[in-house]
Backbone as CSV, one residue per row, in Angstrom:
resi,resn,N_x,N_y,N_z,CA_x,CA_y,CA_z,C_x,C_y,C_z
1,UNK,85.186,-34.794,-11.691,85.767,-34.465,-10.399,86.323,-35.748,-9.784
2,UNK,87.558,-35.902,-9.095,87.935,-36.852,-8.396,87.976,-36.465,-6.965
3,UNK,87.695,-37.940,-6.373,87.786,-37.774,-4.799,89.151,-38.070,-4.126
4,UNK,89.507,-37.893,-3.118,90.702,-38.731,-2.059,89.655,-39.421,-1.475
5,UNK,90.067,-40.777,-1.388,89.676,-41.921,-0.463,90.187,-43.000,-0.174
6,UNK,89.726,-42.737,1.000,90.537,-43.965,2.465,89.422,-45.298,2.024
7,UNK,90.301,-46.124,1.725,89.363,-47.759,2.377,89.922,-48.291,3.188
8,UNK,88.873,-48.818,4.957,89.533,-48.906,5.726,89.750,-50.548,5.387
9,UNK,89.969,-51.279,6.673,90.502,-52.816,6.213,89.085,-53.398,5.542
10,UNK,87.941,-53.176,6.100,87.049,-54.046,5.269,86.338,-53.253,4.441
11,UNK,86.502,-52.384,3.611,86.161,-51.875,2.422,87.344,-52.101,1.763
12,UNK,88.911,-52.329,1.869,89.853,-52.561,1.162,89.856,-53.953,-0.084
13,UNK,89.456,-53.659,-1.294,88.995,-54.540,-2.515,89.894,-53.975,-3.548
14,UNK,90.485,-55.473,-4.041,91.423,-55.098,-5.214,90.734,-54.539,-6.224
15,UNK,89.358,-55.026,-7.026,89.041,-54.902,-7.555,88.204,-52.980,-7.421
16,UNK,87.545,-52.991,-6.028,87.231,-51.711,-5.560,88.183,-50.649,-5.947
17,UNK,89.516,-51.052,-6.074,90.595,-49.876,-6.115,90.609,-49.450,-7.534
18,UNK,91.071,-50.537,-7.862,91.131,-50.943,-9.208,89.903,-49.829,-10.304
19,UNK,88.356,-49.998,-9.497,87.383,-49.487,-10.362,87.736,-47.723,-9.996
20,UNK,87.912,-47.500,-8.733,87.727,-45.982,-8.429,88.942,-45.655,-9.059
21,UNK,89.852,-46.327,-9.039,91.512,-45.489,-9.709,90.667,-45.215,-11.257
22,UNK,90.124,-45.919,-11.754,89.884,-45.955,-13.104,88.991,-44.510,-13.424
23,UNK,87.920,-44.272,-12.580,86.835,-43.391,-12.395,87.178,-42.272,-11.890
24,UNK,88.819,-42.080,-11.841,90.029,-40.616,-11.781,90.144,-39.968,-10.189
25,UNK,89.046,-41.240,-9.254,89.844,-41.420,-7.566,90.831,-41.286,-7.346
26,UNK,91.326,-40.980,-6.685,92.482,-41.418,-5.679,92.728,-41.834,-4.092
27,UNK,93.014,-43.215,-4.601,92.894,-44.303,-3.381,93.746,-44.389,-2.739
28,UNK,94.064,-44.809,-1.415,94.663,-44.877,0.099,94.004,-45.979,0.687
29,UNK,94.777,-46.863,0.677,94.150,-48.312,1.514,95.577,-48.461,2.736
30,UNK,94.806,-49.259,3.994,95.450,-49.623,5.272,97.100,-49.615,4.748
31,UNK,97.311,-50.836,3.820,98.720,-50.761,3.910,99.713,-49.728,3.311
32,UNK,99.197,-48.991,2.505,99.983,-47.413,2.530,100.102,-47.107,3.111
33,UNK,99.570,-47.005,4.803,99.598,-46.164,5.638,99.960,-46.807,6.848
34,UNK,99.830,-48.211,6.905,100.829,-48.606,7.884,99.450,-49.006,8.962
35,UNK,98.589,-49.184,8.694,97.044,-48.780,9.838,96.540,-50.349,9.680
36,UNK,96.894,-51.241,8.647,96.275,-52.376,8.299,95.999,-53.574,9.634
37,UNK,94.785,-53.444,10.164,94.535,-54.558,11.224,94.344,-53.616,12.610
38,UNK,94.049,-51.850,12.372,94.145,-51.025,13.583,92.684,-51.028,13.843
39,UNK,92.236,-50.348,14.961,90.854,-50.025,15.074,90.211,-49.018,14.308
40,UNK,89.253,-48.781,14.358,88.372,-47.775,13.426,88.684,-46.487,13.985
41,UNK,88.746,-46.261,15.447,89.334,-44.779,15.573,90.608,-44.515,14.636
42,UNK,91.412,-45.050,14.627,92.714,-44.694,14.229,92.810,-44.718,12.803
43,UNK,91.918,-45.655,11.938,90.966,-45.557,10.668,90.760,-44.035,10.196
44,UNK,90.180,-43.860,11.191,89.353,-42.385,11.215,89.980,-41.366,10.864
45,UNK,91.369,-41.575,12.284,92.280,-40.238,12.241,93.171,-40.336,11.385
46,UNK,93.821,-41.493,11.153,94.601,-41.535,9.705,94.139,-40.857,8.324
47,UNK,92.263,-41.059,8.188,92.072,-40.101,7.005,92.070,-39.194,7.080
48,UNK,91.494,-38.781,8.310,90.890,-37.136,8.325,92.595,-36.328,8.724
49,UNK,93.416,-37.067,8.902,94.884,-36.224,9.074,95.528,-35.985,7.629
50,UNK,94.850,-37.086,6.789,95.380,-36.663,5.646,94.131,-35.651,4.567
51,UNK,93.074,-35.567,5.164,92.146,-35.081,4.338,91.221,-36.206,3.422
52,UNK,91.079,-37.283,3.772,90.672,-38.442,2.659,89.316,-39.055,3.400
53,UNK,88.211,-38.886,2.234,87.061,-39.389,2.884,87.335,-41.119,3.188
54,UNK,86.975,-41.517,4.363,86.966,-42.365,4.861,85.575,-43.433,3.628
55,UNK,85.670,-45.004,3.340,84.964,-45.938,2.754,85.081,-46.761,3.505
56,UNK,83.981,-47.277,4.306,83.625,-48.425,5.321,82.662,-49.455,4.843
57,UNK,82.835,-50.559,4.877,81.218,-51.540,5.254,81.020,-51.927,6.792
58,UNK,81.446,-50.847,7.883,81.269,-51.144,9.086,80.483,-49.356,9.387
59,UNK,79.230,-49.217,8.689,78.537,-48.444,8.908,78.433,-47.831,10.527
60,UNK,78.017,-48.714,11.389,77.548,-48.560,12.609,78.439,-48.091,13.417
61,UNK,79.934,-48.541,13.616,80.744,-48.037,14.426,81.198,-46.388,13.968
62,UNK,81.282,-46.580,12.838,81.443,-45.355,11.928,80.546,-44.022,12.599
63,UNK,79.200,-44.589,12.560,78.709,-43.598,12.401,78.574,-43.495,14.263
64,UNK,78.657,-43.868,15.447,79.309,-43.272,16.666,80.445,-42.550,16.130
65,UNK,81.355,-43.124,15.673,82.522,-41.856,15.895,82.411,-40.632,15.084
66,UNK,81.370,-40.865,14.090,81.271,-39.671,13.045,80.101,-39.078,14.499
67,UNK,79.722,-39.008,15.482,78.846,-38.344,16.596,79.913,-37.845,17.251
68,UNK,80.863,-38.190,17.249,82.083,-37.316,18.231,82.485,-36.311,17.600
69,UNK,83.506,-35.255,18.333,83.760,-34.209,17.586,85.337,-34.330,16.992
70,UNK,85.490,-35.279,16.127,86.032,-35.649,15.227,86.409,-35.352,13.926
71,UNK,86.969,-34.149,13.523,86.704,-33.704,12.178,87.292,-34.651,10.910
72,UNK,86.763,-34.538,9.876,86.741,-35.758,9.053,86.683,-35.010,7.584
73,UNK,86.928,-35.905,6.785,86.692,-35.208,5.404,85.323,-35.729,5.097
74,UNK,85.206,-36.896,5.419,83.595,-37.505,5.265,83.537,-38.626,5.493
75,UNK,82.782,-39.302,5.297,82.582,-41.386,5.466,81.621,-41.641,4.521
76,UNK,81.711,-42.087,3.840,81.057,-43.219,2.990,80.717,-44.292,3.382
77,UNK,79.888,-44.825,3.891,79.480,-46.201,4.370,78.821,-46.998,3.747
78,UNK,79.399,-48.363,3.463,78.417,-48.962,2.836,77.632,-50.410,3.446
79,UNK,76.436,-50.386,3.523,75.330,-51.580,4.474,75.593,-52.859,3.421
80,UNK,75.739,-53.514,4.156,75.615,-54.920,3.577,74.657,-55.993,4.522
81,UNK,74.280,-56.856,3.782,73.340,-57.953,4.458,73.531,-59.132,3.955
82,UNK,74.901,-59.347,3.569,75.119,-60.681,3.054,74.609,-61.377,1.964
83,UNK,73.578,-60.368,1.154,72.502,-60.736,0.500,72.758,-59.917,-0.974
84,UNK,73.562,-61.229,-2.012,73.860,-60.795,-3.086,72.545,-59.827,-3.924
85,UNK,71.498,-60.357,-3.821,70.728,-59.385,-4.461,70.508,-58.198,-3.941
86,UNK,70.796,-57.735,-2.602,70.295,-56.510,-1.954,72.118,-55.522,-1.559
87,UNK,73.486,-56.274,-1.533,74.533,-55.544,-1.419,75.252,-54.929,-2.505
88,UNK,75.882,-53.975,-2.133,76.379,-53.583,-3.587,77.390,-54.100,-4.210
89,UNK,78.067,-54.040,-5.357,78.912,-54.749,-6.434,79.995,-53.477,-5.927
90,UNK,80.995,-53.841,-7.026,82.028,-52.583,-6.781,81.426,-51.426,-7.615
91,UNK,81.240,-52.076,-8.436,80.073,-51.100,-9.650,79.467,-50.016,-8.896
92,UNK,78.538,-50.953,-8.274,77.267,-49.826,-7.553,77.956,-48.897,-6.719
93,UNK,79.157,-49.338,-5.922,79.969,-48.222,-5.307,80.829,-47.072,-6.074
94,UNK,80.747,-47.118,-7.074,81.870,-46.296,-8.304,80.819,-45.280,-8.328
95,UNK,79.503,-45.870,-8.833,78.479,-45.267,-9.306,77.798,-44.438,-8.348
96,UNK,77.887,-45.182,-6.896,76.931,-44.458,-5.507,78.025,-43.268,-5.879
97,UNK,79.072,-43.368,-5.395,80.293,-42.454,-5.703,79.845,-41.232,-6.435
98,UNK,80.068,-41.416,-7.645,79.591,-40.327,-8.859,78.369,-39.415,-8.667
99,UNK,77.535,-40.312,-7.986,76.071,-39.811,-8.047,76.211,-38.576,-6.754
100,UNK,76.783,-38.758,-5.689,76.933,-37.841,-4.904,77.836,-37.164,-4.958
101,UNK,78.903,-37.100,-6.410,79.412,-35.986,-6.616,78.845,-35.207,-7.165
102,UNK,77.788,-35.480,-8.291,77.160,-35.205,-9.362,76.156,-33.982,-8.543
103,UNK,75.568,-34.837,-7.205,74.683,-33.861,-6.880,75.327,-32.633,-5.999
104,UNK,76.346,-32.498,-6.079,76.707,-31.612,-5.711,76.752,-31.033,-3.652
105,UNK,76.421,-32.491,-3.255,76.459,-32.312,-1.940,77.350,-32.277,-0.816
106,UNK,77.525,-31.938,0.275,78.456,-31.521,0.997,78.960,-32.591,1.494
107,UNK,80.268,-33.120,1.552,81.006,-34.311,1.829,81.533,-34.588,3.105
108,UNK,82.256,-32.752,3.475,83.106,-32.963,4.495,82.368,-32.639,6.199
109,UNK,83.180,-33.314,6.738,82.329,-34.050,7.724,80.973,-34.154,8.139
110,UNK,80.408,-35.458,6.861,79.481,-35.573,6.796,79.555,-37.158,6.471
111,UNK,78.953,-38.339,6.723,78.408,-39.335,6.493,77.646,-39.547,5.875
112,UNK,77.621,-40.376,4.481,76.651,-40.847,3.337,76.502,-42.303,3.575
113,UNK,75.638,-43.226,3.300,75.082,-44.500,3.300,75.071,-44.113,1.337
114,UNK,76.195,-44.989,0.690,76.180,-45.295,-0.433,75.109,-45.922,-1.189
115,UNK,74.671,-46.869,-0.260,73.069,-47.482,-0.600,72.131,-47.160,-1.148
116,UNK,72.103,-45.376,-0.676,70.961,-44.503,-1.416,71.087,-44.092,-2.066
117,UNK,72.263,-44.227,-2.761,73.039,-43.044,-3.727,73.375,-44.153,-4.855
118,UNK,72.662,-45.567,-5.106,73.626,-46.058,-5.594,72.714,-46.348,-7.610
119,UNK,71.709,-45.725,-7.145,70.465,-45.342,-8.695,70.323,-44.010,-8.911
């Protein structure tokens, strides 16, 4: 199964694209869309206007606006702590990815923390 997904400016990784295009994604980053350097609302509405789950490492703001009534295809968030042994690789995000397709869970407007999903 492939996904649509948005990476907003700081989930936007060459290499990130690079792995999900490979893993039969289909990616949408800021400068396709003209959004590159906007705020996270407009982040937001740019995906969910096109239908594309939103990919963040700005969990927290995310998840206020995923509390509004905002419809969305979903958010993916991913936590970081600066802390190579405890953040994820692009890997672990391909893979968090898969694993919550695999399980068969509900995406759209709904918020996942990749973190848990990523074994």
């Amino acid at each position: 199964m492939s996904l649509t997904l948005y990476l907003d400016d700081c989930a936007d990784d060459k290499i990130l694209v690079q792995q999900l295009r490979a893993a039969g994604h289909t990616v949408t980053v800021p400068s396709d869309l003209g959004t590159t350097g906007m705020d996270d609302h407009t982040h937001l509405q740019a995906a969910a206007a096109r239908r594309l789950i939103l990919v963040t490492k700005n969990v927290d703001d995310f998840d206020e606006l995923h509390r509004k009534p905002i419809p969305h295809a979903g958010i993916f968030g991913i936590c970081q702590d600066n802390d190579p042994n405890r953040d994820m690789t692009c890997a672990d995000i391909v893979r968090a990815i898969a694993n919550i397709e695999n399980a068969g869970i509900e995406i759209t407007g709904q918020i996942h923390i990749l973190n848990h999903w990523r074994y």
